[in-house]
N, C-alpha and C positions, 0 to 999 in steps of 0.2 A: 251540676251548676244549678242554684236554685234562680228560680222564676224572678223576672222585679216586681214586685211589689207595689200596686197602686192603694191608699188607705181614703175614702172617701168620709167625710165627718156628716152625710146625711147620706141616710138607708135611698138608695137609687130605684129606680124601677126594673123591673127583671130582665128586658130587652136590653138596659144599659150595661148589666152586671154579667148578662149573659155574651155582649158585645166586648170585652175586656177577658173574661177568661179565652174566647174565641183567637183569641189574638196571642195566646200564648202567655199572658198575663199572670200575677198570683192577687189576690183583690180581697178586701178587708172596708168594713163600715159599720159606722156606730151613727146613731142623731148625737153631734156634739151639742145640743140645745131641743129643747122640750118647749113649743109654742100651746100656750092655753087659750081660749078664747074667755074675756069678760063681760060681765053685765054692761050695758051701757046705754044712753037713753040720747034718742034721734035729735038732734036743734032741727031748728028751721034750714033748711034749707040755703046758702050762702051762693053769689056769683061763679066761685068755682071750687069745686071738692079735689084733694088732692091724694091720691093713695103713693106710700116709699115703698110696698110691699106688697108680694101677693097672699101675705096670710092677713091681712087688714080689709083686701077685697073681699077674700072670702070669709070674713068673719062677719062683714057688712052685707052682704047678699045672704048671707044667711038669718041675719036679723031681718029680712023681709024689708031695707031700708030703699025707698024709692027714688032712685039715680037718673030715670030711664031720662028726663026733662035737664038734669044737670048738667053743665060745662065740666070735664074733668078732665085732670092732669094728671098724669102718673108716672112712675118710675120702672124702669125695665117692660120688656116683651112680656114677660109672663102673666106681667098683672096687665096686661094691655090685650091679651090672649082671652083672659078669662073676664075681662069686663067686654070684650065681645061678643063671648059664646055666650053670656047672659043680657045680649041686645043693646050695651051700653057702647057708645064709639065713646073716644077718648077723642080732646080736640087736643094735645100733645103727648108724647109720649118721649122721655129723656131717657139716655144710658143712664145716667147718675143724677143723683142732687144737685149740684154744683152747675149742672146745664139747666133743669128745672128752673133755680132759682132766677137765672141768665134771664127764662122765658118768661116769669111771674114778671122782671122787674119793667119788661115794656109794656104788660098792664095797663089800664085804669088805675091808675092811684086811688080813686075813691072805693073799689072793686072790695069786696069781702073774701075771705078765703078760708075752709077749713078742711083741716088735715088729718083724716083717720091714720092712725101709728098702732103702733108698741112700744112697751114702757120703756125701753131699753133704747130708742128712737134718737139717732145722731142730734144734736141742737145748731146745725148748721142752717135748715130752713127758717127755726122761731127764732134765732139771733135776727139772717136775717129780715125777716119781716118785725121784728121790732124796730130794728135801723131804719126801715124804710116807713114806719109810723101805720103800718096797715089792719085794718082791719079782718084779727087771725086768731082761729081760735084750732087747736089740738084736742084732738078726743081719741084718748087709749082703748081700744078696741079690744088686744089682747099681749098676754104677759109671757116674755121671755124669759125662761131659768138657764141656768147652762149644766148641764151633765157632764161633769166634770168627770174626766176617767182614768186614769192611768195605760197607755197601751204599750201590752210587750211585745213589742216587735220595733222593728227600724224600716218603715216604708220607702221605698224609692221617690216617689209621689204622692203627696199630701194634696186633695181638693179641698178646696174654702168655698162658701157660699157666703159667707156672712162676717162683718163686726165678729159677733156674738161668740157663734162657732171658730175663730180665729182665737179669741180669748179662753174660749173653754178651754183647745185642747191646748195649747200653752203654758196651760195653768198645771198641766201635770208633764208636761213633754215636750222635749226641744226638738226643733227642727233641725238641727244637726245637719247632715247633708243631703236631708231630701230635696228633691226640686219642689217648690210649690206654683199650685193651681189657681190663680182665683177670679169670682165672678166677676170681678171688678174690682177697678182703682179704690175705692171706699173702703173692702176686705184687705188688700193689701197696704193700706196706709199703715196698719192698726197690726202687721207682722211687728214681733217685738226685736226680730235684727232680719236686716236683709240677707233671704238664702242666696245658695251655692246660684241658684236658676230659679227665675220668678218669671212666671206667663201668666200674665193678666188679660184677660179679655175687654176689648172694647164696647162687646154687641153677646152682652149677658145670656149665657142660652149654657142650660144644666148638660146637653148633648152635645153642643162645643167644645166644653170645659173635659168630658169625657175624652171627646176625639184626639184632642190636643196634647190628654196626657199618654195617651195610648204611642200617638207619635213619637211623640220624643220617648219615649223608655224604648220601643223596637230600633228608634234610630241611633242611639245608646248604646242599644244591647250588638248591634251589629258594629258598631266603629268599632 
């Protein structure tokens, strides 16, 4: 009887890869998308900086851009993680865009806003803040491609982290009847048909998303 098969579309960290074969698991992963960092040149400073992502934090802590005095908002634990280990608190931090946006709208009206992304960046924040006439400016930081791949095999479970990664692997392979994983409501929007079994997480964490697939395939494998 072979093993089921978990396929992760980003390379995981060894304690997570190593936590899945441990389990009796068969495990497979590719980067379903290739993040680049861009040139890009600091404005002045606005009322509140907002990051969607944590490769935008990091792409901005790496250009040596000075945070530590800024109000900021941002999206998921992770980048809320890593704008702490480099001194910055966050004065919110949203599961998704959609609560974000909720938090911008009680605001200052008069209040400035801008948005370090990637080019590939959902348009759900810049609609709305044009609907609300605010002063918002978006600065691309760094560039998504997608590695598109062809994969042969039939995974049990499929992990999503992203829009992006959702479309890559799509783009060569059905999900057929895997169950999928995803970081959140936003990755699963963007499934091009609703699988067999979809677990979306509420409270974004790359170790949850592992646990929970790990779950269901043993509790699976044993019914």
């Amino acid at each position: 009887m072979n093993k089921p098969l978990i396929l992760s579309t980003k390379k995981l960290d060894v304690g997570l890869r190593e936590r899945i074969v441990q389990n009796g698991l068969a495990y497979m992963e590719y980067d379903a998308i290739h993040v680049k960092p861009v040139p890009f040149e600091m404005p002045a400073l606005t009322d509140y900086i907002i990051f969607s992502s944590k490769n935008a934090v990091k792409t901005v802590l790496k250009n040596g851009s000075p945070l530590a005095n800024a109000q900021v908002l941002c999206v998921g634990e992770q980048s809320k993680a890593l704008l702490f280990k480099n001194g910055i608190k966050t004065m919110k931090t949203a599961k998704n865009m959609e609560e974000l946006v909720l938090f911008i709208q009680k605001l200052a009206k008069n209040a400035s806003f801008l948005h370090f992304c990637g080019n590939r960046r959902l348009p759900l924040l810049a609609i709305k803040m044009a609907a609300l006439k605010a002063n918002f400016k978006e600065i691309v930081v760094y560039d998504t491609t997608l590695n598109v791949k062809k994969i042969n095999a039939v995974p049990d479970a499929i992990l999503f982290y992203s829009p992006s990664g959702v479309e890559s692997y799509t783009d060569q392979n059905a999900i057929g009847n895997s169950s999928c994983f995803c970081i959140g409501k936003t990755t699963a929007k963007v499934l091009p048909m609703h699988p067999k079994d979809l677990i979306v997480l509420d409270n974004p964490s790359i170790k949850t998303l592992v646990a929970k697939a790990i779950q269901h395939l043993k509790k699976h494998q044993h019914a």
